[in-house]
PLY file of the C-alpha trace (Angstrom):
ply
format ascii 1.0
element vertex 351
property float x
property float y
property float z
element edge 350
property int vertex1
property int vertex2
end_header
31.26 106.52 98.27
31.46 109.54 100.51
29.42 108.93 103.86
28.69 112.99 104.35
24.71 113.00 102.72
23.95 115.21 100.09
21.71 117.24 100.50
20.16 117.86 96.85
19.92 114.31 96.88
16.35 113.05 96.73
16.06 110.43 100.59
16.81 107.15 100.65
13.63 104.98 101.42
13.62 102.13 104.09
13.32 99.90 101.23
16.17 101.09 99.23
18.47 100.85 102.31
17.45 97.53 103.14
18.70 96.56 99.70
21.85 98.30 100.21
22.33 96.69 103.87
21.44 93.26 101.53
23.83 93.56 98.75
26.81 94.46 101.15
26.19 91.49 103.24
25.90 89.17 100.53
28.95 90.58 99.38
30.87 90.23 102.52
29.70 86.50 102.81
30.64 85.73 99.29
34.44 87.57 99.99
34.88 86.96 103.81
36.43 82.97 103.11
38.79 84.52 100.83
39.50 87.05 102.98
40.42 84.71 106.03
42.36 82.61 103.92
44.19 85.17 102.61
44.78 86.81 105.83
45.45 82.96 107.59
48.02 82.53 104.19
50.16 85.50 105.41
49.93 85.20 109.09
51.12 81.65 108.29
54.02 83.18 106.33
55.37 86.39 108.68
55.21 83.30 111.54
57.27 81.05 109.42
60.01 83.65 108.65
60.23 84.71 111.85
60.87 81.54 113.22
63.30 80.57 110.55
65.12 83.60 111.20
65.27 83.05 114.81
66.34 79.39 114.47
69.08 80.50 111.92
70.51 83.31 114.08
70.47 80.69 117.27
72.32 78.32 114.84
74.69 80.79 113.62
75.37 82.22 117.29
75.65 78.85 118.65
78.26 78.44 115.66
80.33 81.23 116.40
80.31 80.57 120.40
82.15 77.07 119.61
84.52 78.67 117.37
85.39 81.02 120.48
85.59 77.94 122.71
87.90 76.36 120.63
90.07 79.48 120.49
90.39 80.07 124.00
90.52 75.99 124.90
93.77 76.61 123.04
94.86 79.96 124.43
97.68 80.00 127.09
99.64 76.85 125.64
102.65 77.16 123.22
100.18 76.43 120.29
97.71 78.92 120.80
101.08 81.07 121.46
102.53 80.88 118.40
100.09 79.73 115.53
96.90 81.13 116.94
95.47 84.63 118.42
92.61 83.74 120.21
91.51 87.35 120.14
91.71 87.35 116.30
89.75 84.28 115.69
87.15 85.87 117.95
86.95 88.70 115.78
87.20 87.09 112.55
84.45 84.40 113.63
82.46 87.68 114.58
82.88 88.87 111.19
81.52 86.15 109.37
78.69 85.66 111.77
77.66 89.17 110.90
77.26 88.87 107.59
75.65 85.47 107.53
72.90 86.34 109.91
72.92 89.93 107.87
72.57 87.33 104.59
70.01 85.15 106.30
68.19 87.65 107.38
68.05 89.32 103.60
66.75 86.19 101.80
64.58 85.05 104.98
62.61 88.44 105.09
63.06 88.84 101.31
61.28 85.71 100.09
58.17 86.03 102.82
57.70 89.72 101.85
57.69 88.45 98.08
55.51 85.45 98.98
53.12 87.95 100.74
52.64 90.18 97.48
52.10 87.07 95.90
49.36 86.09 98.08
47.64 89.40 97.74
47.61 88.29 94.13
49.74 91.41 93.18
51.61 90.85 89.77
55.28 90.79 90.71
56.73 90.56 87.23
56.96 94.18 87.13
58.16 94.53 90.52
60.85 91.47 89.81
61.79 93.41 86.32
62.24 96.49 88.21
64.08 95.43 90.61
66.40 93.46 88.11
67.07 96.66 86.34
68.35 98.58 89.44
70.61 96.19 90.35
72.24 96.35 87.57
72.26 99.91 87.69
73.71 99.81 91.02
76.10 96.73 90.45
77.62 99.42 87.44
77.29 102.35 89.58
78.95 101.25 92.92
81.08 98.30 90.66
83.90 99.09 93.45
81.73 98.70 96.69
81.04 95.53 95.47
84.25 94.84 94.48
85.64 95.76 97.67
82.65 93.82 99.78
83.43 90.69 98.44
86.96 90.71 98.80
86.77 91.32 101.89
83.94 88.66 102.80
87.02 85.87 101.24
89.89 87.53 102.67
87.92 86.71 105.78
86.39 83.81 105.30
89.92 82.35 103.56
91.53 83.91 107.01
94.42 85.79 104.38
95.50 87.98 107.24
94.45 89.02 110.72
94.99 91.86 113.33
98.18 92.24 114.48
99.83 90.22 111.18
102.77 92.02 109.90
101.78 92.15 105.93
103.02 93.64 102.46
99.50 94.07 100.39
101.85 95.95 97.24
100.26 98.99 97.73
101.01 98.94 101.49
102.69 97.19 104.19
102.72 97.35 108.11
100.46 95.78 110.85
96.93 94.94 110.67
95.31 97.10 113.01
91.54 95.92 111.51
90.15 94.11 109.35
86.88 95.41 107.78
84.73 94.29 104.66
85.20 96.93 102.34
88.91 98.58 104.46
91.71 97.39 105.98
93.63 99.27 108.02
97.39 99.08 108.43
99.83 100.95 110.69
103.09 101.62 108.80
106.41 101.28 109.96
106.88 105.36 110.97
103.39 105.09 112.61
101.30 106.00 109.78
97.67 104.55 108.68
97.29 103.36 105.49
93.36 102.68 104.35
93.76 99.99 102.22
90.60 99.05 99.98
90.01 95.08 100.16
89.58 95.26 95.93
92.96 96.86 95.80
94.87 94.01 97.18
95.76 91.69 94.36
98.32 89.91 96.53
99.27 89.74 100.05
102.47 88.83 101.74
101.88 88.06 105.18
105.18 87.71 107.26
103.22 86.35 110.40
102.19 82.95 109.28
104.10 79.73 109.47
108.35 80.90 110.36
110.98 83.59 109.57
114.39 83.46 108.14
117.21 84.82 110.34
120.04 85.22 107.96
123.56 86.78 108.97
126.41 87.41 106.56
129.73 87.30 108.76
133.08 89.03 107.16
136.35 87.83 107.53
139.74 87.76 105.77
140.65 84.97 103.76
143.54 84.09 105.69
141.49 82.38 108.29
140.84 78.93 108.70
137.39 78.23 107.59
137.12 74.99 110.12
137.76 76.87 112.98
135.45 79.73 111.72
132.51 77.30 111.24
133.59 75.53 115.06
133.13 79.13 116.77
129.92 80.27 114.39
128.25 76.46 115.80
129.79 76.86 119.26
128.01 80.37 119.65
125.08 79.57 118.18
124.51 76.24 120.74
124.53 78.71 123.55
122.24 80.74 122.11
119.86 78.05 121.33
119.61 77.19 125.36
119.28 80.92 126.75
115.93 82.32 127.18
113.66 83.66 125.64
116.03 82.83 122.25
115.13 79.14 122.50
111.65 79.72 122.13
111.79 82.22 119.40
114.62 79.56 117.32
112.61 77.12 115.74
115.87 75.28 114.70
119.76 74.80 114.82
121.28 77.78 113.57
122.66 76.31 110.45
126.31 77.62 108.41
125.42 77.20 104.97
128.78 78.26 104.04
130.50 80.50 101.91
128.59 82.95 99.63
131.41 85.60 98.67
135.28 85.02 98.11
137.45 88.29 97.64
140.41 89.17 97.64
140.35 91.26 100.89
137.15 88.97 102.29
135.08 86.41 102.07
131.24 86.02 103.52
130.13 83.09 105.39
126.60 82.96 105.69
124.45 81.63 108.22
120.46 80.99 109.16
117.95 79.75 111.30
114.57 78.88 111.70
112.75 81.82 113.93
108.96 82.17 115.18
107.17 84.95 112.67
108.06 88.86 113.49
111.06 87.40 115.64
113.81 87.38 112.51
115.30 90.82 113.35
115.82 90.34 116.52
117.40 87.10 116.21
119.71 88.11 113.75
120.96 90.79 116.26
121.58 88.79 118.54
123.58 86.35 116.43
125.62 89.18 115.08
126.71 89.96 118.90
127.13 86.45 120.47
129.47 85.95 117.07
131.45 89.20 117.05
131.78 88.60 120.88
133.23 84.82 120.10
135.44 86.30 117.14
136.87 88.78 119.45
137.83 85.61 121.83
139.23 83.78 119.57
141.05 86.63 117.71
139.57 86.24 114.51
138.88 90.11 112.54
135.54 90.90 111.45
136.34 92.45 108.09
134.77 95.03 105.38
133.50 98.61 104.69
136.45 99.62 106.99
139.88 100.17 106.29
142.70 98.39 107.41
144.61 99.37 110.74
147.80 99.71 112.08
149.66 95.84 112.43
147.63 94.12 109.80
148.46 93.64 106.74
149.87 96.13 104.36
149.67 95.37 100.60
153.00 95.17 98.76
154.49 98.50 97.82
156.56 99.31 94.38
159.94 100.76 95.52
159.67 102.60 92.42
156.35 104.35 93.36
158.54 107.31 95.54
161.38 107.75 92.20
160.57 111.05 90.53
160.87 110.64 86.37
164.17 111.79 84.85
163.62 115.40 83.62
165.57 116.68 80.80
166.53 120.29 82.20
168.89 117.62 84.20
171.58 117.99 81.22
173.04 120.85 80.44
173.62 120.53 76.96
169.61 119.63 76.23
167.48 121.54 73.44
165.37 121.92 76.72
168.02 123.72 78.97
169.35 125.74 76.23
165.99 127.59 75.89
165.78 127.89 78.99
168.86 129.68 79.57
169.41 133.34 79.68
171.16 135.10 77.32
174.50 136.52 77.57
174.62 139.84 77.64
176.69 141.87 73.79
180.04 143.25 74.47
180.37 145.83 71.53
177.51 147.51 71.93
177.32 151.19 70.56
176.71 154.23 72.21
0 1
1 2
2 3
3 4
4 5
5 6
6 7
7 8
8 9
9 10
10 11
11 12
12 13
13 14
14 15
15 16
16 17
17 18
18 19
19 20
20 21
21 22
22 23
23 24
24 25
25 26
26 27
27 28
28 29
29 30
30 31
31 32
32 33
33 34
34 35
35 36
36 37
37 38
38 39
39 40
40 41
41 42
42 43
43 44
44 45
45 46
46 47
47 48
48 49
49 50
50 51
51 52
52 53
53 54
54 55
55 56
56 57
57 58
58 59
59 60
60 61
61 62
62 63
63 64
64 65
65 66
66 67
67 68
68 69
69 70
70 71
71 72
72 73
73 74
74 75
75 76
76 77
77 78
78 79
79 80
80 81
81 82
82 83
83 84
84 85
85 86
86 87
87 88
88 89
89 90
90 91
91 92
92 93
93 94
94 95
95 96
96 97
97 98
98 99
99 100
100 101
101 102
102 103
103 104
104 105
105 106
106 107
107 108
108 109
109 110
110 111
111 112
112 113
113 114
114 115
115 116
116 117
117 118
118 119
119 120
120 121
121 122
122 123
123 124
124 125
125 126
126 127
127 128
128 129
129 130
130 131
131 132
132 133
133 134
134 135
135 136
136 137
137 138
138 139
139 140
140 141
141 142
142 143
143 144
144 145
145 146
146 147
147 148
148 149
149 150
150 151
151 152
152 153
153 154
154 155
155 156
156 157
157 158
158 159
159 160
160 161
161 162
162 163
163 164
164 165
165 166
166 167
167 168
168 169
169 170
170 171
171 172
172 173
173 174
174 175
175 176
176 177
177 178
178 179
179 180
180 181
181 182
182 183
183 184
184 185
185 186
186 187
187 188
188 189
189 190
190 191
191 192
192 193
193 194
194 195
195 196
196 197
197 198
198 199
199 200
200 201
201 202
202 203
203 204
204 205
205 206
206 207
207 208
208 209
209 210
210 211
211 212
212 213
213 214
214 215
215 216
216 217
217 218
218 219
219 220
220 221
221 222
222 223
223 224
224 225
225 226
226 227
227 228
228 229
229 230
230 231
231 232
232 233
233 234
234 235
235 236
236 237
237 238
238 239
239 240
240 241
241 242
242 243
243 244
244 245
245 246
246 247
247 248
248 249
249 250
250 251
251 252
252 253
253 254
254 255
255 256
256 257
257 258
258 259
259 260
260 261
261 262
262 263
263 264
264 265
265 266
266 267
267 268
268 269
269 270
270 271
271 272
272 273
273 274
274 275
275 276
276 277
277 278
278 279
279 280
280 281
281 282
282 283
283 284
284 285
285 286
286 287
287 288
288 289
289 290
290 291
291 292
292 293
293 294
294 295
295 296
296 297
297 298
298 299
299 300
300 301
301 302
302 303
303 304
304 305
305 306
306 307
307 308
308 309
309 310
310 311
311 312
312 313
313 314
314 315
315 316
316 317
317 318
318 319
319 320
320 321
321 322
322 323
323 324
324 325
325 326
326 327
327 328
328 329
329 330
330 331
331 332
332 333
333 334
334 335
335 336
336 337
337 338
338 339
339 340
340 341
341 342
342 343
343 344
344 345
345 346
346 347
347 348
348 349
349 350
């Protein structure tokens, strides 16, 4: 009803506005309790939610600050050294506080805005149908968004990897440099970035969990006594296990498991140890020089890929090897030497 008055319109009479004036106020006394309990009905329900999701996020917080209590209770000490990074539990528990105040907060607001239409007494079956279909639409449209948000949200959650864990994902391997929800990011071994999508990885090989393998294949010739080989390998080792910072990074007696390879110029004794994760290389370095350096003490030849020198041993010759084979032009009187021969030259030859 438009308020401007018209002006081919015949005028209102007191009577016929005090009818109107009437018939509005009996209709906003009839419609003003439903009104306040409507509008009561969804204060009620933007107050709940709102408190909800403040007590959730508190709770959540509250969660994550005593996960980042525990991690730095334990950082400093051997344990927190070797089996946990204090700054990557802080960042995984930040992770997963994310999304579960970002889920909270979904379903929180979510319900009380549906509970609100509701209320309004707005039909939400086409709304819910609606919505139904585009998420399917979008769940087949963006298939790998998905895919790749919820691996990630269990690779976290499951605590697969971290930053600055040394990994082989099959397509990719290097160092976790972050850890996203739909990327990870890892720095390869010539300093590259690989982007790594979290539904990609079908298996991961992390090499920065529980210990390493050292393993060092020593060469010798089989002429050598394998008891005093094993004595020198163990005596080496021992010292090794005592110097810093080697006896930290061994997490066990360097062990000689024996031999692996008999030759006929060599055979390969083998030998391991426990280290701390990412330390292998370098321990198996070091082995290799503390035993070389023994080896060289105790005159004992590392041997293989090299040839042999001057005052070891020489392999057995055939004195026949330097004989040339007998050649018939030796005899005179051979088809061979014959033909060979020149011709002698006619005596009666015409003029």
């Amino acid at each position: 009803m438009s308020l401007a008055a018209d002006p081919s319109a015949p005028p209102v009479s007191l009577d016929e506005a005090a009818e109107r004036a009437n018939n509005a106020a009996g209709w906003v006394e009839q419609n003003w309790s439903t009104w306040l309990s409507v509008g009561l009905r969804i204060l009620l329900i933007v107050v709940i939610a709102v408190l909800l999701r403040i007590a959730v996020r508190r709770a959540l917080t509250k969660l994550i600050e005593r996960m980042n209590r525990s991690a730095q209770a334990v950082e400093g000490t051997a344990l927190g050294g070797l089996l946990v990074n204090a700054e990557r539990r802080r960042q995984r528990s930040e992770a997963i506080g994310s999304v579960l105040r970002s889920v909270a907060s979904f379903v929180i607001l979510g319900t009380a805005g549906l509970m609100i239409l509701g209320a309004l007494n707005i039909n939400l079956a086409p709304l819910l149908a609606s919505a139904g279909v585009a998420g399917v639409a979008l769940g087949f449209g963006a298939r790998n968004l998905v895919t790749d948000f919820l691996s990630g949200v269990f690779m976290i959650l499951e605590d697969q990897y971290g930053v600055g864990d040394s990994v082989d994902a099959g397509v990719a391997s290097g160092e976790v440099i972050e850890v996203g929800l739909r990327v990870t990011k890892l720095r390869g071994d010539n300093g590259e970035i690989w982007y790594v999508r979290n539904g990609e990885v079908k298996r991961v090989g992390n090499l920065s969990q529980g210990w390493a393998t050292a393993s060092v294949a020593v060469n010798v010739r089989p002429t050598e006594d394998l008891d005093r080989v094993r004595k020198i390998i163990e005596e080496a080792s021992s010292t090794m296990t005592e110097d810093e910072p080697w006896n930290e990074r061994l997490w066990g007696p360097v062990e000689v498991l024996g031999l692996t390879e008999v030759l006929l110029d060599q055979m390969t004794v083998s030998v391991s140890a426990k280290t701390m994760p990412g330390k292998a290389l370098g321990v198996e370095r070091e082995l290799r020089w503390r035993i070389k350096r023994a080896f060289d003490a105790a005159g004992i030849r590392i041997v293989g890929g090299l040839p042999l020198q001057a005052g070891d041993e020489q392999p057995v010759k055939d004195p026949t090897a330097t004989i040339a084979a007998p050649s018939a032009y030796a005899s005179a009187t051979s088809p061979q030497s014959v033909a060979a021969s020149p011709l002698a030259p006619a005596s009666n030859l015409s003029k």
